[in-house]
KOLVO-265875 format. One record per residue: z, y, x of N, C-alpha, C in turn; residue in three letters. Coordinates in nm, 4 decimals. Atoms other than C-alpha are relative to their C-alpha. Example, Ala and Ser with C-alpha at 12.3 -4.5 7.8 and 13.67 -1.06 7.14 Angstrom:
<rec><n_up>0.0000</n_up><n_north>-0.1190</n_north><n_east>0.0890</n_east><ca_up>0.7800</ca_up><ca_north>-0.4500</ca_north><ca_east>1.2300</ca_east><c_up>0.0000</c_up><c_north>0.1200</c_north><c_east>0.0900</c_east><code>ALA</code></rec>
<rec><n_up>-0.0060</n_up><n_north>-0.1190</n_north><n_east>-0.0820</n_east><ca_up>0.7140</ca_up><ca_north>-0.1060</ca_north><ca_east>1.3670</ca_east><c_up>0.0730</c_up><c_north>0.1090</c_north><c_east>-0.0770</c_east><code>SER</code></rec>
This chain:
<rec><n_up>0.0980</n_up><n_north>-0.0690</n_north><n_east>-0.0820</n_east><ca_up>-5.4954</ca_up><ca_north>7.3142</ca_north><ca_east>-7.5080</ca_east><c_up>-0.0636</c_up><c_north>0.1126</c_north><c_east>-0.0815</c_east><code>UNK</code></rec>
<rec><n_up>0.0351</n_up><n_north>-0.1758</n_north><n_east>0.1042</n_east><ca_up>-5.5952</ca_up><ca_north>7.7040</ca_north><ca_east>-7.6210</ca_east><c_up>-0.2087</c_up><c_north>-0.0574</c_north><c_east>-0.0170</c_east><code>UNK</code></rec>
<rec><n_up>0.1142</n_up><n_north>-0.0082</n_north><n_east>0.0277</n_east><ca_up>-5.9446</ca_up><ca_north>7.6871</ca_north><ca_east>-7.7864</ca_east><c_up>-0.0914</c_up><c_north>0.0941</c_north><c_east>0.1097</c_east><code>UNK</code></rec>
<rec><n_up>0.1616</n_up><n_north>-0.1078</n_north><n_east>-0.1299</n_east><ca_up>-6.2971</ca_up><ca_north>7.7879</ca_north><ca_east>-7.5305</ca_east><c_up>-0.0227</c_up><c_north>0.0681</c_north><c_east>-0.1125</c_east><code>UNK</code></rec>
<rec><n_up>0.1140</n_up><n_north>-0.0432</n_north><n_east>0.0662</n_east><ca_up>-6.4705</ca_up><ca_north>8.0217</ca_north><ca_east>-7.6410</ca_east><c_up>-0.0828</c_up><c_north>0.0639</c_north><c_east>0.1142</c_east><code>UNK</code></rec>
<rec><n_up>0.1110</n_up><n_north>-0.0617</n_north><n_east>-0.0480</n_east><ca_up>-6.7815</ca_up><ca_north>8.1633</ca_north><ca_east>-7.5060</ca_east><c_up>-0.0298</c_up><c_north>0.1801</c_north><c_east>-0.0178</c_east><code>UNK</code></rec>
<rec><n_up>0.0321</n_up><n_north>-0.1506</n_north><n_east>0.0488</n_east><ca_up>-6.8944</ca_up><ca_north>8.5344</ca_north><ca_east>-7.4577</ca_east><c_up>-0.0851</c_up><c_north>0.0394</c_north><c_east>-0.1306</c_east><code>UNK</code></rec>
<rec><n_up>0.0779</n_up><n_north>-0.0358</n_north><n_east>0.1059</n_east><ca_up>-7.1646</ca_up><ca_north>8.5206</ca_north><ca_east>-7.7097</ca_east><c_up>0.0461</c_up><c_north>-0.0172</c_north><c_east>-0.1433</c_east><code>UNK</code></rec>
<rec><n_up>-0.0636</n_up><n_north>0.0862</n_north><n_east>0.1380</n_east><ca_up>-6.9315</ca_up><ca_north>8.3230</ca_north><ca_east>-7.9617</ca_east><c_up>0.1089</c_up><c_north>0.1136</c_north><c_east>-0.0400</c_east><code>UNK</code></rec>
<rec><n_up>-0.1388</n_up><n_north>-0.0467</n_north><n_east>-0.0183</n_east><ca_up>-6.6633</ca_up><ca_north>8.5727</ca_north><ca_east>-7.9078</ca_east><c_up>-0.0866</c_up><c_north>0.1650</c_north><c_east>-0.0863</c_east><code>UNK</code></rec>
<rec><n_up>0.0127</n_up><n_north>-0.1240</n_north><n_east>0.0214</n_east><ca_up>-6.9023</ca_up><ca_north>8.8959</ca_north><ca_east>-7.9557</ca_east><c_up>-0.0766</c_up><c_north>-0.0407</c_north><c_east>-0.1595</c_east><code>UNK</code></rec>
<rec><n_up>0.0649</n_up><n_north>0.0345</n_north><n_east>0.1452</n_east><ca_up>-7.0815</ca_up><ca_north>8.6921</ca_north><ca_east>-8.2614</ca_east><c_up>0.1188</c_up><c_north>0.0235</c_north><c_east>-0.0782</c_east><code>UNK</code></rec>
<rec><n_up>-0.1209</n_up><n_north>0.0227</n_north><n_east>0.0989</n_east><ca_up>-6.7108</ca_up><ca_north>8.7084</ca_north><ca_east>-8.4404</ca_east><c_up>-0.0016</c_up><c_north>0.1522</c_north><c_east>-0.0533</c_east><code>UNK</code></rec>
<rec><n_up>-0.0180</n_up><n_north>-0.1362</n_north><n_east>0.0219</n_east><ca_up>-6.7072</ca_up><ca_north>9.0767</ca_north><ca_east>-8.3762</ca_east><c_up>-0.0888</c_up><c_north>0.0871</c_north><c_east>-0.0940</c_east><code>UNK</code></rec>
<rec><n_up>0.0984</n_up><n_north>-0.0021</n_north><n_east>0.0911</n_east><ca_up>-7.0253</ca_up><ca_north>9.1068</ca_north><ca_east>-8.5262</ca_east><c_up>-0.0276</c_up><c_north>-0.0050</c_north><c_east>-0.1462</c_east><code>UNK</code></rec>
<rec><n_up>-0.0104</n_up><n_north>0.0311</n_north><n_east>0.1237</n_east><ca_up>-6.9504</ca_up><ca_north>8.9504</ca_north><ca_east>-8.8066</ca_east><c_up>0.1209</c_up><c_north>0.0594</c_north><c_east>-0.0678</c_east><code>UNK</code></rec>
<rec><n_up>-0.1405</n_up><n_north>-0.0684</n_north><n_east>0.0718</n_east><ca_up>-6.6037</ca_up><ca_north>9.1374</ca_north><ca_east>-8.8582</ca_east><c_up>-0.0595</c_up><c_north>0.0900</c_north><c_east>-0.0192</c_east><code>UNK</code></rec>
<rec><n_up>0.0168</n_up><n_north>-0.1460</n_north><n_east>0.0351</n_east><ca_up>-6.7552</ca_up><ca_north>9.4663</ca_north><ca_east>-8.8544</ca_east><c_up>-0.1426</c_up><c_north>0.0491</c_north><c_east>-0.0638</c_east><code>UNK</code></rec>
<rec><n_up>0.1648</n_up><n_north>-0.0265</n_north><n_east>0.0820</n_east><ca_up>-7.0553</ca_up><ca_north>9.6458</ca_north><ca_east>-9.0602</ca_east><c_up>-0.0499</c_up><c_north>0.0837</c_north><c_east>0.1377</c_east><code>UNK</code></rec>
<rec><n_up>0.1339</n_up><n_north>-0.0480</n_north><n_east>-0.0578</n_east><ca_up>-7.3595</ca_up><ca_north>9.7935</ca_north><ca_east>-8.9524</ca_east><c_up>-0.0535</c_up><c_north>-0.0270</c_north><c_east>0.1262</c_east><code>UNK</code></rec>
<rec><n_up>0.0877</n_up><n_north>0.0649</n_north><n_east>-0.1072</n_east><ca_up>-7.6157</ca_up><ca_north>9.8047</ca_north><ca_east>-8.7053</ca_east><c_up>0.0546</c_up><c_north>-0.0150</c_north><c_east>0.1426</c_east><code>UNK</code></rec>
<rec><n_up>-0.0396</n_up><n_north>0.0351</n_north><n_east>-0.1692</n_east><ca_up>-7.5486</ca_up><ca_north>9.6540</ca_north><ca_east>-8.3543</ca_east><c_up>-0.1276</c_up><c_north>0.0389</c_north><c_east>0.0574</c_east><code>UNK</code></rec>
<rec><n_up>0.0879</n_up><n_north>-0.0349</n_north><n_east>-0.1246</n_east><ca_up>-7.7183</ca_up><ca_north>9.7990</ca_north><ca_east>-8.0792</ca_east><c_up>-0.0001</c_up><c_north>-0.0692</c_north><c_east>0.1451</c_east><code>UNK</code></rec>
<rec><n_up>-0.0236</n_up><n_north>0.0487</n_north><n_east>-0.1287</n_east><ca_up>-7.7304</ca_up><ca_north>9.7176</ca_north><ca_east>-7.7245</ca_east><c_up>0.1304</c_up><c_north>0.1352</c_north><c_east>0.0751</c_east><code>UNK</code></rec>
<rec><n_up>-0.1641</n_up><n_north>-0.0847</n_north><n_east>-0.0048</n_east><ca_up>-7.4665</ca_up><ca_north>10.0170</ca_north><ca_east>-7.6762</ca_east><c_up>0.1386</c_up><c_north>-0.0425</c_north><c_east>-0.0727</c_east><code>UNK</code></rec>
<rec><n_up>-0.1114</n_up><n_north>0.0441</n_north><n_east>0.0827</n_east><ca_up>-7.2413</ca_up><ca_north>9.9260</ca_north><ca_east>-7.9409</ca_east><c_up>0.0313</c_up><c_north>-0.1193</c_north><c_east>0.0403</c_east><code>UNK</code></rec>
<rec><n_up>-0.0483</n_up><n_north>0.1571</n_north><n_east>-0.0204</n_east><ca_up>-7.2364</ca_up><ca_north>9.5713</ca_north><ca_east>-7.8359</ca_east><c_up>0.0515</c_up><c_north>0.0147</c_north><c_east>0.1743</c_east><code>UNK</code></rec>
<rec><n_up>-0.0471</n_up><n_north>-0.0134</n_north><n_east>-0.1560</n_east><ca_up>-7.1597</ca_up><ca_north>9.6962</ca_north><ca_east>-7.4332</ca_east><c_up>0.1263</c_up><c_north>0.0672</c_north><c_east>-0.0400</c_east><code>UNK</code></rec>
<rec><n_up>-0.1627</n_up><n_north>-0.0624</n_north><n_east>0.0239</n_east><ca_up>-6.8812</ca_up><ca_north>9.9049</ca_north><ca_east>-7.5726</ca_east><c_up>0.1281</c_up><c_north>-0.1025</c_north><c_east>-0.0594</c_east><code>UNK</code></rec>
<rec><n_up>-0.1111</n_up><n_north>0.0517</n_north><n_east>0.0452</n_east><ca_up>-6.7105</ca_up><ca_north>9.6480</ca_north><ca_east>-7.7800</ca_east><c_up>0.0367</c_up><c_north>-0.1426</c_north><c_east>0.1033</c_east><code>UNK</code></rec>
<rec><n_up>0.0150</n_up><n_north>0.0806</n_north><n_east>-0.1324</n_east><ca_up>-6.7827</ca_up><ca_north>9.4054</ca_north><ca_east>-7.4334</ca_east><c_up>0.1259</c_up><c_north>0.0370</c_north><c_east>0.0858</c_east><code>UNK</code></rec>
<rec><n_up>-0.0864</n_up><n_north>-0.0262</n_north><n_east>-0.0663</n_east><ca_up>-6.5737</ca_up><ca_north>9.6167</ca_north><ca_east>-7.2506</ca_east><c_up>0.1429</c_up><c_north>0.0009</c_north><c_east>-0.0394</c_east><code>UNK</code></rec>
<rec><n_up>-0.1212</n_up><n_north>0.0034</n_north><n_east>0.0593</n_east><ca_up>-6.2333</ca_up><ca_north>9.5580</ca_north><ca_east>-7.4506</ca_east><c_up>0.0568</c_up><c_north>-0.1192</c_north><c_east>-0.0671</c_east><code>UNK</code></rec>
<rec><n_up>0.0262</n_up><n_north>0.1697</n_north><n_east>0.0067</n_east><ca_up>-6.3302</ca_up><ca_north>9.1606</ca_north><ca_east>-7.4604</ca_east><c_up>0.0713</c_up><c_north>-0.0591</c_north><c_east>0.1182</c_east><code>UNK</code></rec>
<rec><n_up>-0.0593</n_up><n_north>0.0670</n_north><n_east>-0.1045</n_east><ca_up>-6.1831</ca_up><ca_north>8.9207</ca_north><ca_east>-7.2258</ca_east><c_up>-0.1496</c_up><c_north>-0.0208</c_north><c_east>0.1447</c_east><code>UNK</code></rec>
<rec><n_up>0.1161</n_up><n_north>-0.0102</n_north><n_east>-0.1212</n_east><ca_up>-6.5588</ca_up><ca_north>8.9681</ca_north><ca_east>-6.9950</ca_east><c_up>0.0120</c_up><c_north>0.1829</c_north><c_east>-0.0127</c_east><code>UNK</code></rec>
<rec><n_up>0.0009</n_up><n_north>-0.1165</n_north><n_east>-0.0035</n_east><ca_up>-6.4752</ca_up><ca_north>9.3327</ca_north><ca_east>-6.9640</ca_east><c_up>-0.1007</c_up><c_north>0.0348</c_north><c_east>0.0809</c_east><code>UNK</code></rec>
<rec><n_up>0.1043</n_up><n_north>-0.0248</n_north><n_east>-0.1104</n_east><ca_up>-6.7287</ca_up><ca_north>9.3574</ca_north><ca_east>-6.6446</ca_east><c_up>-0.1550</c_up><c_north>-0.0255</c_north><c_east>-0.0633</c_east><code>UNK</code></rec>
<rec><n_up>0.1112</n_up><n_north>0.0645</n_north><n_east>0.0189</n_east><ca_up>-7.0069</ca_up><ca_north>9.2542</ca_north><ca_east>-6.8834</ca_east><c_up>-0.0732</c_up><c_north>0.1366</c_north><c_east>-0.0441</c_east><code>UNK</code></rec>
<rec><n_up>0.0266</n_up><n_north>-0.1201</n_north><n_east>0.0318</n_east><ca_up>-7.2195</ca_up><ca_north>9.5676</ca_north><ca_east>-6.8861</ca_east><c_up>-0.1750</c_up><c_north>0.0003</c_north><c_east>-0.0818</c_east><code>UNK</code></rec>
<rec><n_up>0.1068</n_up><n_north>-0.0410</n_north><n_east>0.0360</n_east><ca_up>-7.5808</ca_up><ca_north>9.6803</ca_north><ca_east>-7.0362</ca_east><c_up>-0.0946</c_up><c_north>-0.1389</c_north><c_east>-0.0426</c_east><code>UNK</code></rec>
<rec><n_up>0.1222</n_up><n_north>0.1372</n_north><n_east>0.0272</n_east><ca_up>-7.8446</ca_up><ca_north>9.4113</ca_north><ca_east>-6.9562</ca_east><c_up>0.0541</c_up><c_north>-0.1182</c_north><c_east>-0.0753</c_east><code>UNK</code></rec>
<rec><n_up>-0.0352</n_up><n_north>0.0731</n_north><n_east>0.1089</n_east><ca_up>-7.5661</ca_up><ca_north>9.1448</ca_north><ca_east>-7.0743</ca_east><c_up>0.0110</c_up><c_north>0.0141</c_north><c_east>-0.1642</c_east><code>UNK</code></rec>
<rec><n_up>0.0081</n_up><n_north>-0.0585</n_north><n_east>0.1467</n_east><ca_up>-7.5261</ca_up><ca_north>9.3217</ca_north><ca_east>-7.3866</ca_east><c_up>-0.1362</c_up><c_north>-0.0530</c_north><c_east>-0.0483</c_east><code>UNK</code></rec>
<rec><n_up>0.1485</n_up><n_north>0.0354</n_north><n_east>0.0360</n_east><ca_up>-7.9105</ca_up><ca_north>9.2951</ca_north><ca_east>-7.4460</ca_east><c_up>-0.0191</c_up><c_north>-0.1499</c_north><c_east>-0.0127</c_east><code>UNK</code></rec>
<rec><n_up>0.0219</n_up><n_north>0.1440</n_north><n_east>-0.0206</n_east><ca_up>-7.9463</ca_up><ca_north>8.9560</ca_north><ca_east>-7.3414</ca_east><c_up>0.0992</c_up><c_north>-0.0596</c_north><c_east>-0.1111</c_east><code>UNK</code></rec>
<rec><n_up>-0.0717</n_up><n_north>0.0854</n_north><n_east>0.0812</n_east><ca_up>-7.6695</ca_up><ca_north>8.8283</ca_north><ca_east>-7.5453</ca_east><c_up>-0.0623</c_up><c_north>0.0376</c_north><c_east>-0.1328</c_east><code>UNK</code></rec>
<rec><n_up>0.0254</n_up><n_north>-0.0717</n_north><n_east>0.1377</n_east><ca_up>-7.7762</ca_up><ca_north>9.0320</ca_north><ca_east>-7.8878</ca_east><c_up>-0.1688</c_up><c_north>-0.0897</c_north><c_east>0.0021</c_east><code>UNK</code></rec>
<rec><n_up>0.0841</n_up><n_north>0.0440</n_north><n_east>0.0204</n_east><ca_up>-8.1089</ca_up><ca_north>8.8996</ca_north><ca_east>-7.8075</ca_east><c_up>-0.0089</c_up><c_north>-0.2005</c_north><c_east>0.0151</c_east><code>UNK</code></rec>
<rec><n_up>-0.0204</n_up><n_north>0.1166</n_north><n_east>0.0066</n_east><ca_up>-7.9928</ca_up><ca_north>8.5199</ca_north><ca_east>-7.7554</ca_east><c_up>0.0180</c_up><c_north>-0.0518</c_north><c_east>-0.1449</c_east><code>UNK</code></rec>
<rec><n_up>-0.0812</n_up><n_north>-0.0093</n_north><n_east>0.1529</n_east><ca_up>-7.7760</ca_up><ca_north>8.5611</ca_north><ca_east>-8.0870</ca_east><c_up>-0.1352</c_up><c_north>-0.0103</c_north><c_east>-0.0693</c_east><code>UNK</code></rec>
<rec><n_up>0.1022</n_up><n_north>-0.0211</n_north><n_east>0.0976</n_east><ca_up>-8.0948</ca_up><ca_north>8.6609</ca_north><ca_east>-8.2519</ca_east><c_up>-0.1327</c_up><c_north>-0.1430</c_north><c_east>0.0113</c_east><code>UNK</code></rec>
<rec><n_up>0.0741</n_up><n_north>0.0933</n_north><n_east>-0.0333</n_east><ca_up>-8.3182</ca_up><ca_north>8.3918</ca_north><ca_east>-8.1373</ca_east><c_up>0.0733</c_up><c_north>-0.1560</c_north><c_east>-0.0536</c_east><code>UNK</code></rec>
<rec><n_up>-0.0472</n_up><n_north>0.1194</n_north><n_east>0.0769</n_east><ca_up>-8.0625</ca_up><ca_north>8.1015</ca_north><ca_east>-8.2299</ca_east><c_up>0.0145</c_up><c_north>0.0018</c_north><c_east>-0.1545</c_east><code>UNK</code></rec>
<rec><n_up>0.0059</n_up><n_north>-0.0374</n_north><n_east>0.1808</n_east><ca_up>-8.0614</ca_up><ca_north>8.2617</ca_north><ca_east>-8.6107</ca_east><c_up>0.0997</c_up><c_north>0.0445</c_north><c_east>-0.0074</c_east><code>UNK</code></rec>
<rec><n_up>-0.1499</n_up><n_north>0.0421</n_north><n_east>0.0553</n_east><ca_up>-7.7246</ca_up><ca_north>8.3867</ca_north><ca_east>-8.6114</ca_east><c_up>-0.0212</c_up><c_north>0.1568</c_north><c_east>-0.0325</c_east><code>UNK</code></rec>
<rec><n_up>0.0272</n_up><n_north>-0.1306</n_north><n_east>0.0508</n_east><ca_up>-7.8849</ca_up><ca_north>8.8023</ca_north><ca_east>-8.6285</ca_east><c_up>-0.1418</c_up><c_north>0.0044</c_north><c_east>-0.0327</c_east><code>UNK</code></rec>
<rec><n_up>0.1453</n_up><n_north>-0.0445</n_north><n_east>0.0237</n_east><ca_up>-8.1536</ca_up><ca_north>8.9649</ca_north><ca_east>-8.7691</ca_east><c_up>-0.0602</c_up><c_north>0.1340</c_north><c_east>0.0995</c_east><code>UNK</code></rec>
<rec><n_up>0.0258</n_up><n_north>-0.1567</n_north><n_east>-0.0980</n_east><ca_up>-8.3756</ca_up><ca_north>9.2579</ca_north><ca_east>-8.5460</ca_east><c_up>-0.0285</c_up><c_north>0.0137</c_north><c_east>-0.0891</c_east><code>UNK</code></rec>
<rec><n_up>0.0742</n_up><n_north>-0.1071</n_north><n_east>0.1312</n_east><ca_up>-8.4477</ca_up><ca_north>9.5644</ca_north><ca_east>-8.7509</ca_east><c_up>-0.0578</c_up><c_north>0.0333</c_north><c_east>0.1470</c_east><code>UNK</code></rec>
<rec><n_up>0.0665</n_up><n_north>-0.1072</n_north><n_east>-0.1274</n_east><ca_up>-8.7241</ca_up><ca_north>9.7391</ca_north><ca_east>-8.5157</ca_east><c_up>-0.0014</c_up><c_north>0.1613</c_north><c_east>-0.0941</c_east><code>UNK</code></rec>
<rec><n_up>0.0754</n_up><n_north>-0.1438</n_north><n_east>0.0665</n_east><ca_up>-8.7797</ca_up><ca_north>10.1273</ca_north><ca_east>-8.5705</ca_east><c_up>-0.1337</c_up><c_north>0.0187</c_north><c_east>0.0912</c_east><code>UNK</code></rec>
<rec><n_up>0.1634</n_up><n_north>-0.0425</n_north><n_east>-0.0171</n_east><ca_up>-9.1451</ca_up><ca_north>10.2307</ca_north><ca_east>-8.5534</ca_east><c_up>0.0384</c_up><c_north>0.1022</c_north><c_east>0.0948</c_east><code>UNK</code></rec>
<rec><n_up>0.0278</n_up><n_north>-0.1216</n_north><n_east>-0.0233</n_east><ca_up>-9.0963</ca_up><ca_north>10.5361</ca_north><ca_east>-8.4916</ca_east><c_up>0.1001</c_up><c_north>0.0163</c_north><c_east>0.1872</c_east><code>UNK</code></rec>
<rec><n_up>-0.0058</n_up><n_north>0.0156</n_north><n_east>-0.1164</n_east><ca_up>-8.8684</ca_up><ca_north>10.5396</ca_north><ca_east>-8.1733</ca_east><c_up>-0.0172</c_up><c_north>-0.1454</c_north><c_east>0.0927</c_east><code>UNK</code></rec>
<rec><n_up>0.0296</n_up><n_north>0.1364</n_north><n_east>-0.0047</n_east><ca_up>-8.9317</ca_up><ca_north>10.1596</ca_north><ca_east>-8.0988</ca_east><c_up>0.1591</c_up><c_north>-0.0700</c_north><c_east>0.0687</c_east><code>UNK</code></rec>
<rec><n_up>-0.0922</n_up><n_north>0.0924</n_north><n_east>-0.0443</n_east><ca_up>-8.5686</ca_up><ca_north>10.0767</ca_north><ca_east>-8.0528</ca_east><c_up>0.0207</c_up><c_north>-0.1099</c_north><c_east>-0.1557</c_east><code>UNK</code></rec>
<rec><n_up>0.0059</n_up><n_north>0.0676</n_north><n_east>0.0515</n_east><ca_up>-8.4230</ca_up><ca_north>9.7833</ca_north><ca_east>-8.1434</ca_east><c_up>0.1812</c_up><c_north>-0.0135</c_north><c_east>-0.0726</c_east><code>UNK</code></rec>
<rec><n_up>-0.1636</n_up><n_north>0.0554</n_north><n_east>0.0568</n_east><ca_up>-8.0509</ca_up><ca_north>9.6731</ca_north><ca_east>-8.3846</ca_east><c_up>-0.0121</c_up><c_north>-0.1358</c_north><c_east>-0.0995</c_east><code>UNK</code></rec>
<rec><n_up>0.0104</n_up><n_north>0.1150</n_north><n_east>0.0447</n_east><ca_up>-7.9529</ca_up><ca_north>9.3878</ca_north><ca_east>-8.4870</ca_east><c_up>0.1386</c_up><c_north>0.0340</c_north><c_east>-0.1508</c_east><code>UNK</code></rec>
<rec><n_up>-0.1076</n_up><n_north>0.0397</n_north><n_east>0.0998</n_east><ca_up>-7.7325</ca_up><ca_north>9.2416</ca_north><ca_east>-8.8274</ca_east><c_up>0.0396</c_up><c_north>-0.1202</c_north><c_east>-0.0407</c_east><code>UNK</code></rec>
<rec><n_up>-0.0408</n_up><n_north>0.1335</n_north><n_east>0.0415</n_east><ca_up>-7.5494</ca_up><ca_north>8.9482</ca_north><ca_east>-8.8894</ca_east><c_up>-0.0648</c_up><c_north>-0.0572</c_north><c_east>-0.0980</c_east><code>UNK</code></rec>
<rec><n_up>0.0441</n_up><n_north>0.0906</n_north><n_east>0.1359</n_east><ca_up>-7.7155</ca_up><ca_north>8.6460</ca_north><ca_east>-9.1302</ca_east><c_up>0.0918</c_up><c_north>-0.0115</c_north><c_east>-0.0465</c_east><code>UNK</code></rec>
<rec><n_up>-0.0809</n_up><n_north>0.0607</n_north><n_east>0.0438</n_east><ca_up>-7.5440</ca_up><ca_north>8.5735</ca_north><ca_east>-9.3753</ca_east><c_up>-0.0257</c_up><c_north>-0.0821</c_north><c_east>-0.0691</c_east><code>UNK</code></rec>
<rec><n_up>0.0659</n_up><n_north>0.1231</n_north><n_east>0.0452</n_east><ca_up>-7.7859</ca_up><ca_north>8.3308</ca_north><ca_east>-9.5179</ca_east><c_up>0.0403</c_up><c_north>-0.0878</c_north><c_east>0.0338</c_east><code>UNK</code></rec>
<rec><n_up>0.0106</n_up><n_north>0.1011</n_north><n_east>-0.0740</n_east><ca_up>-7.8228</ca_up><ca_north>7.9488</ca_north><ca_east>-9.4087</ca_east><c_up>-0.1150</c_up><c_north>0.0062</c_north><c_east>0.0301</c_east><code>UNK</code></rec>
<rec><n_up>0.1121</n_up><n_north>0.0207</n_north><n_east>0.0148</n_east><ca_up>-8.1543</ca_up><ca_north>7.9369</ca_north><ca_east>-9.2717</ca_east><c_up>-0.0551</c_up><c_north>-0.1800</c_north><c_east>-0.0143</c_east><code>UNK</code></rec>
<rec><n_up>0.0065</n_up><n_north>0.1299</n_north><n_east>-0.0041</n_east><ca_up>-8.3747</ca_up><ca_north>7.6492</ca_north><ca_east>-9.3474</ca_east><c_up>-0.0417</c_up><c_north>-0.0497</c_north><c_east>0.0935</c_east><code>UNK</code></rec>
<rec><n_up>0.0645</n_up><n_north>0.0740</n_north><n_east>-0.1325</n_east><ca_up>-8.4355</ca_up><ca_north>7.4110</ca_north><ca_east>-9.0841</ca_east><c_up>-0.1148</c_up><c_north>-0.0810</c_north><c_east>0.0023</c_east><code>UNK</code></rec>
């Protein structure tokens, strides 16, 4: 039986293959060439902001325009 995976599990890999900052663009672009191709904008957000909430990214905020990017941990955090 072929291994599940999940959308968020699938874009966390991608995440972690590639450098720098993830956005909520960058993460809708590399969405669309995923097996949820239809997954557009708000999912993007929502997922990047799920990811980040279970510990698996960090947010950088900028002040100055108040967006937001994320970067893979590569810590363990402690529990």
């Amino acid at each position: 039986m072929p291994e599940l995976i999940t959308r968020r599990g699938w874009l966390l890999a991608e995440i972690r293959t590639r450098a720098g900052l993830w956005t909520t663009l960058r993460a809708e672009s590399v969405l669309r060439h995923s097996p949820w191709p239809t997954s557009g904008r708000n999912t993007a957000r929502k997922d990047l902001k799920a990811l980040a909430s279970r510990g698996e990214l960090t947010i950088w905020h900028d002040q100055t325009t108040g967006r937001r990017a994320y970067t893979p941990n590569t810590g363990k955090a402690a529990a």
